[in-house]
C-alpha positions as CSV (number, residue, x, y, z in Angstrom):
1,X,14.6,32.0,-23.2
2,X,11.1,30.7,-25.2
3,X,10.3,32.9,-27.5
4,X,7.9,32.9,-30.5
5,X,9.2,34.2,-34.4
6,X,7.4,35.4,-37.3
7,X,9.0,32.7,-39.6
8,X,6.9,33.6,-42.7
9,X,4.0,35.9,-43.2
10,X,1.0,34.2,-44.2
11,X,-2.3,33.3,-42.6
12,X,-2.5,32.4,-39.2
13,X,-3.8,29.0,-39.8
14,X,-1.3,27.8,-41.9
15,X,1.4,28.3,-39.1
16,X,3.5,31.5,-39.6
17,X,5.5,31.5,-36.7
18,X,7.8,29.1,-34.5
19,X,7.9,28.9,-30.9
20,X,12.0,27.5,-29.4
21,X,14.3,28.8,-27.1
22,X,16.8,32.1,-28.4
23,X,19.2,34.2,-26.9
24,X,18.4,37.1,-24.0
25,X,18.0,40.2,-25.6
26,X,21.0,42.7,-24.1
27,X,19.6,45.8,-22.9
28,X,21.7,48.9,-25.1
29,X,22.4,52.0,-24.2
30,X,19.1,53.9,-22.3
31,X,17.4,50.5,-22.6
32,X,15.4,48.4,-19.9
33,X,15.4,44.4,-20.2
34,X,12.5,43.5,-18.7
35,X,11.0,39.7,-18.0
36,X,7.4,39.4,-19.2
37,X,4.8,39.1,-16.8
38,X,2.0,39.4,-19.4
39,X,1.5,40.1,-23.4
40,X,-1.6,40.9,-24.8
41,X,-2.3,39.1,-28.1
42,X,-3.2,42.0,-30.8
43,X,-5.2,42.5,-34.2
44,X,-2.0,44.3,-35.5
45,X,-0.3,41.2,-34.3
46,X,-2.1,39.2,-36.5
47,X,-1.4,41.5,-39.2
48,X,2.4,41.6,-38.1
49,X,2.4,37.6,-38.9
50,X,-0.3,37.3,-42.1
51,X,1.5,40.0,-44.0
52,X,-0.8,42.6,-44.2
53,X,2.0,45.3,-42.8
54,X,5.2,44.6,-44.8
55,X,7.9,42.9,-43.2
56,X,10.5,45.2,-41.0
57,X,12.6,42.5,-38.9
58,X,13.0,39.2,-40.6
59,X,12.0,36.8,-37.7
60,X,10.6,39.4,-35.1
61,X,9.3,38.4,-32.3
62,X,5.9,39.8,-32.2
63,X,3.9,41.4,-29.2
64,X,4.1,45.7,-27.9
65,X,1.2,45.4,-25.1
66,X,3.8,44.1,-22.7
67,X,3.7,44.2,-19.0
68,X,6.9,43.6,-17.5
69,X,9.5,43.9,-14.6
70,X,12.9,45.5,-14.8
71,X,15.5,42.8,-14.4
72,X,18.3,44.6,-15.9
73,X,19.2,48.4,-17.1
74,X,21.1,49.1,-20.5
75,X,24.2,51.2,-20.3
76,X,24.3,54.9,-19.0
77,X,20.4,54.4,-18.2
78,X,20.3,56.5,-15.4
79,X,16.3,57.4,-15.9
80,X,12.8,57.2,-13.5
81,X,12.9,53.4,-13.8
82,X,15.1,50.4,-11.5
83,X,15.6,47.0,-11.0
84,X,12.2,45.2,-9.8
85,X,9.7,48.4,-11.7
86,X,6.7,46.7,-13.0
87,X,6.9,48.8,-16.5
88,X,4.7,48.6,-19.6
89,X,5.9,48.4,-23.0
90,X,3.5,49.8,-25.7
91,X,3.4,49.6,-29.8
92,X,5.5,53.2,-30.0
93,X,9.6,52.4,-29.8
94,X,10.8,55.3,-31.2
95,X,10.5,58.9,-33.0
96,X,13.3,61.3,-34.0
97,X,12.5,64.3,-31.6
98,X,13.6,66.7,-34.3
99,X,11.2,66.3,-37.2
100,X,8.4,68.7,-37.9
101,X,5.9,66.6,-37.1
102,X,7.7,65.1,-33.5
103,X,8.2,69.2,-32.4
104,X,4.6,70.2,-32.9
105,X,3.9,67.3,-30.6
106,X,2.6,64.8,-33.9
107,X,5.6,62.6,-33.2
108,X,2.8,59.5,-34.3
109,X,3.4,60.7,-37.3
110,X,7.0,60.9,-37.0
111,X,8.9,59.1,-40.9
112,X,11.6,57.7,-38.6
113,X,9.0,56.1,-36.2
114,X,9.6,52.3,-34.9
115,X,7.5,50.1,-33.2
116,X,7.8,47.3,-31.0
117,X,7.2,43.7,-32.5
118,X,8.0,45.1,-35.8
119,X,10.8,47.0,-35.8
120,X,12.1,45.3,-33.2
121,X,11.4,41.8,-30.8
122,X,8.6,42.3,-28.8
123,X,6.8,40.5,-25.9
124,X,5.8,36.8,-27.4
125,X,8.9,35.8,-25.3
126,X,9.7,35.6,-22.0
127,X,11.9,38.7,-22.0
128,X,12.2,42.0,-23.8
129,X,14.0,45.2,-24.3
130,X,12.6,48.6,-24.7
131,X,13.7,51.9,-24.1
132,X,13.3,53.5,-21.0
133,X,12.3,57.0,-22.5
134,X,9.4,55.0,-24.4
135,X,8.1,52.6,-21.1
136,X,5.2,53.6,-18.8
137,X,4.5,53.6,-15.2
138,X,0.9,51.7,-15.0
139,X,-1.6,52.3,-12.6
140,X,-2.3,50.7,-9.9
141,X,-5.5,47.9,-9.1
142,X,-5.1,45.9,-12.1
143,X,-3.3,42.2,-12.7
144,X,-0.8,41.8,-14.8
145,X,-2.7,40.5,-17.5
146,X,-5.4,43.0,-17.0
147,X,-3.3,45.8,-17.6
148,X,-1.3,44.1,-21.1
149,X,-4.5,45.5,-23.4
150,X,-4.6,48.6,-21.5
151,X,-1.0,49.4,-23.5
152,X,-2.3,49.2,-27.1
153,X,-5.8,48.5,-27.3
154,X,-6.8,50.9,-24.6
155,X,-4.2,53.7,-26.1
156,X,-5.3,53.9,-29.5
157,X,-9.0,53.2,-28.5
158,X,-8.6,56.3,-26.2
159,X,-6.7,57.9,-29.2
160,X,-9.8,56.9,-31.5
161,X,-12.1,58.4,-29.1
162,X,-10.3,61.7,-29.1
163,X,-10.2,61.8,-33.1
164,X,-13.6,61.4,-33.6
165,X,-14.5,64.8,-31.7
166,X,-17.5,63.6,-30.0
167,X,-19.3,66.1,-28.4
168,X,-20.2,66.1,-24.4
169,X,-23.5,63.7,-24.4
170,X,-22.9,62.7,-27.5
171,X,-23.7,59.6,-28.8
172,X,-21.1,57.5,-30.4
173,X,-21.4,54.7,-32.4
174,X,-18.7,51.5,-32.3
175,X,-18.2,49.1,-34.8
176,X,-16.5,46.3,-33.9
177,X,-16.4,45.1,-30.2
178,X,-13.2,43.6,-29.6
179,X,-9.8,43.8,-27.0
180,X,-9.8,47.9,-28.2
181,X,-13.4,49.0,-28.2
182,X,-14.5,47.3,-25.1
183,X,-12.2,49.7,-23.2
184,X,-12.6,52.6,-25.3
185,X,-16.7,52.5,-24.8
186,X,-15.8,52.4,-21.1
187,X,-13.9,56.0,-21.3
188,X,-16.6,57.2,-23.2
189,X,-19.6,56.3,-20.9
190,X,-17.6,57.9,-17.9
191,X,-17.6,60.7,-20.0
192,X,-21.6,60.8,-20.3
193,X,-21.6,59.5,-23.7
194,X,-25.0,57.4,-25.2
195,X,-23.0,53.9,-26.6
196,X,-24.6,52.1,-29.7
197,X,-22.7,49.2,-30.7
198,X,-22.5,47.4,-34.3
199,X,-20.5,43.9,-34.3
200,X,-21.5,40.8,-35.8
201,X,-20.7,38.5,-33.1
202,X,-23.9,37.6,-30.1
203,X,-21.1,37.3,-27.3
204,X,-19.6,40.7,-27.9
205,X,-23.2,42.2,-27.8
206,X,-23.9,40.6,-24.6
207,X,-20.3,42.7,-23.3
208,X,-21.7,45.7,-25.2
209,X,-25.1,45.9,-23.2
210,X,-23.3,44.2,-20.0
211,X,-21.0,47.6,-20.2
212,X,-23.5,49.8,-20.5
213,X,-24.0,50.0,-24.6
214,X,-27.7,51.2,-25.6
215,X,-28.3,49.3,-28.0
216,X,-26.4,46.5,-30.0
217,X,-27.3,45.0,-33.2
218,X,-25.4,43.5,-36.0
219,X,-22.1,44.8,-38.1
220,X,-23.7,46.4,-40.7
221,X,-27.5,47.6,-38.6
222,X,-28.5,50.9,-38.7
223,X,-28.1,52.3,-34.5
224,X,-31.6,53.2,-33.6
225,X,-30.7,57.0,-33.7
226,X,-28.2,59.3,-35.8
227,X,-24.8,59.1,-34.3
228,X,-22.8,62.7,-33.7
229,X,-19.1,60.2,-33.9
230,X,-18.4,56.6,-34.9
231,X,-14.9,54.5,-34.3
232,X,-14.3,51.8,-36.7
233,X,-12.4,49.1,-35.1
234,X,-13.0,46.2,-37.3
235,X,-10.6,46.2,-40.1
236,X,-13.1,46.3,-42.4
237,X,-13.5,48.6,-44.6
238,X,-17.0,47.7,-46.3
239,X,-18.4,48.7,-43.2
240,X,-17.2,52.8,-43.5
241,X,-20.5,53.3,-45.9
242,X,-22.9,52.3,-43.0
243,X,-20.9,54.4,-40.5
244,X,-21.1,57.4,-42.7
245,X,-25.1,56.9,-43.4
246,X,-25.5,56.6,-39.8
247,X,-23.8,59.8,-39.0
248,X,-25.7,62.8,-37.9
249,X,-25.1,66.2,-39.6
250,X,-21.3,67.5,-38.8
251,X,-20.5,63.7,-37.5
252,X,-16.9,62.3,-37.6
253,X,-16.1,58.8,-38.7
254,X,-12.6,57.7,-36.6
255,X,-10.7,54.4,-38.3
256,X,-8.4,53.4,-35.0
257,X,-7.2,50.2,-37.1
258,X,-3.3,50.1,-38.8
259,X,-4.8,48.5,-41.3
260,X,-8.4,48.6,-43.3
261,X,-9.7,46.5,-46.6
262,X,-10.3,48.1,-49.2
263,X,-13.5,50.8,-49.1
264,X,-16.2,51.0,-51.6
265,X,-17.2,53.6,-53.6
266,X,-18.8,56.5,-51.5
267,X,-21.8,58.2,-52.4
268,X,-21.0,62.0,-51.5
269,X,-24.7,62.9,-51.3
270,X,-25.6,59.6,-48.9
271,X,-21.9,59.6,-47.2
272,X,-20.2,63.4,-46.8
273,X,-22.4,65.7,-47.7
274,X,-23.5,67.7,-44.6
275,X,-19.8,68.1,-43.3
276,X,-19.6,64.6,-42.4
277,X,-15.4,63.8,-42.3
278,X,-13.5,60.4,-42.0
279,X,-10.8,60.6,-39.7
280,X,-7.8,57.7,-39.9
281,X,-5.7,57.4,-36.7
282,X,-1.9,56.6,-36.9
283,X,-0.4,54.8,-33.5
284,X,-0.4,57.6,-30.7
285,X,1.9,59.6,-29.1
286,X,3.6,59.4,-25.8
287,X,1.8,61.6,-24.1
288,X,-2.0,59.7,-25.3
289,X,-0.6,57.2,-23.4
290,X,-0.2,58.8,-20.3
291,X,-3.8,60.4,-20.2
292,X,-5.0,57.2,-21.1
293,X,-3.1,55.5,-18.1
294,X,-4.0,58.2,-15.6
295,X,-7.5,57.8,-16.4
296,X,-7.7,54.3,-16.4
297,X,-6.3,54.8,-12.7
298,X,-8.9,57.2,-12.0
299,X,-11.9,55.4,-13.4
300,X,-11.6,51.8,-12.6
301,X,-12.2,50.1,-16.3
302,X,-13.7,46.3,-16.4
303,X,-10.8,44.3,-18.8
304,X,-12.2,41.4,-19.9
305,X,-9.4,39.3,-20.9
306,X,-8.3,35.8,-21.7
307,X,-5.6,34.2,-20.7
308,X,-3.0,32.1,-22.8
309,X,-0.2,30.1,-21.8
310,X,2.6,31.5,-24.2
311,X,3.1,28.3,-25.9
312,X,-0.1,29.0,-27.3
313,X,0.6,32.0,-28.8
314,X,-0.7,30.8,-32.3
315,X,-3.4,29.3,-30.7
316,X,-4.6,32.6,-29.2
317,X,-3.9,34.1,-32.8
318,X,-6.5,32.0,-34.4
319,X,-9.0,32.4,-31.6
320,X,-8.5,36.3,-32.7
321,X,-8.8,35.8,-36.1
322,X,-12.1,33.8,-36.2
323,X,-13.6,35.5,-33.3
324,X,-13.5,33.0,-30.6
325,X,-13.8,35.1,-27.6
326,X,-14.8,38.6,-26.8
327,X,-12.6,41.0,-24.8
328,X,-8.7,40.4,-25.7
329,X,-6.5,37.4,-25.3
330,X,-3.1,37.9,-22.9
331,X,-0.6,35.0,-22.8
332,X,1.3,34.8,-19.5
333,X,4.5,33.3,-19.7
């Protein structure tokens, strides 16, 4: 099969990974092989090949927002999935079951976690393994390459949304407006939810206000009123002093990003007094996913995506990287 490998972490642009043909994965015990149908192209994939998350797997094939189809079923697999299941794959591979933190149903915060397209080859290929206690049923009325973001950025956007508390009406502030925050501003606004959006970019405003947003204005603007939550999605963290400032008393500051720059010195007066809290948000658990899913079959959500053929997987890297499109790239093998 094709298939694309981290060869060595560094930027993008300077060509990280190598695209040629490797072996089949073999589906193990309670595993599904799958052939990819659709992979959406993620900021923590782009982390994954620049080296901001240390290396896991030497050569990993990156990609964990993979829709796919059973083709094959790994050794006493005899679970709720077959031959020909369209399945989806997320960024979750694997928790213990038996630490503290996986029995009080935190098992996103598990020590022995493992994730797919770092731990372990994920969906830049044409086919992938995953097991079948970790793979999803997806809802129904979406293509295949509409539903690829759904499985990370629309999971930990939903489990962002949750974090930061926001009360019913509320209004919630987003900064950033990428694959993730496009989807999670959509749960929120069929929650009843006031939208204020902060991104840099003029295309990802237009989305923003096309969605339903109030207001957008640039990364670092003050919203027009104080915000009772905010998600930070860019991975910047310069931009958690603006958040804070624009908080309202008793607001909650969610960071849904695996990885942040630094943050600047805070202010306690200006940036936490008044009960304010910062919240960080550490993958999801299984069961996030699920509500996310279910809802997202419930309330039709608009997924603007951009499709790659997966030969041009660095390509759509870049394009990420320097903000080329807004929405989220999928490559479709």
């Amino acid at each position: 099969m094709r298939a694309w490998r981290v060869e060595r972490p560094e930027p993008i642009d300077q060509g990280p990974m190598r695209f040629g043909e490797v072996e089949v994965p073999e589906p193990q015990a309670g595993e599904l092989l799958v052939r990819v149908l659709a992979c959406g192209v993620c900021r923590t994939d782009l982390h994954v090949t620049e080296g901001d998350l240390p290396v896991h797997r030497a050569g990993v094939v990156p990609g964990h927002e993979v829709v796919g189809e059973v083709v094959a079923l790994g050794p006493g697999n005899s679970g709720e999935f077959g031959v020909g299941d369209r399945v989806g794959i997320a960024w979750l591979r694997h928790t213990c079951g038996q630490c503290r933190y996986c029995l009080r149903g935190a098992e996103n915060l598990c020590p022995h976690s493992r994730y797919t397209g770092w731990d372990a080859d994920g969906g830049y290929a044409e086919y992938a393994t995953a097991p079948a206690d970790f793979a999803y049923r997806l809802p129904d009325g979406y293509s295949d390459a509409e539903l690829a973001p759904l499985l990370c950025a629309g999971i930990i956007g939903y489990r962002a949304l949750e974090r930061a508390a926001l009360p019913v009406g509320g209004r919630l502030g987003i900064y950033g407006f990428g694959g993730s925050a496009h989807l999670a501003a959509q749960v929120a606004l069929a929650r009843g939810a006031e939208i204020h959006v902060m991104t840099r970019d003029s295309a990802a405003q237009e989305l923003a206000l096309k969605l339903g947003a109030s207001s957008a204005q640039g990364a670092a603007d003050p919203p027009p009123v104080a915000l009772d939550a905010a998600i930070l999605f860019a991975p910047v963290g310069d931009l958690v002093l603006p958040a804070l400032e624009a908080l309202d008393r008793g607001g909650i500051l969610s960071i849904a990003g695996i990885h942040l720059s630094d943050i600047p010195a805070l202010n306690y007066q200006r940036h936490l007094f008044q009960e304010k809290e910062i919240r960080s948000v550490t993958a999801n658990t299984r069961d996030d996913a699920r509500e996310f899913l279910a809802f997202a079959g419930e309330h039709h959500l608009e997924v603007t995506v951009h499709p790659y053929p997966l030969d041009a997987a660095d390509r759509a890297l870049q394009d990420l990287a320097h903000g080329r499109f807004a929405g989220a790239a999928v490559l479709v093998p």
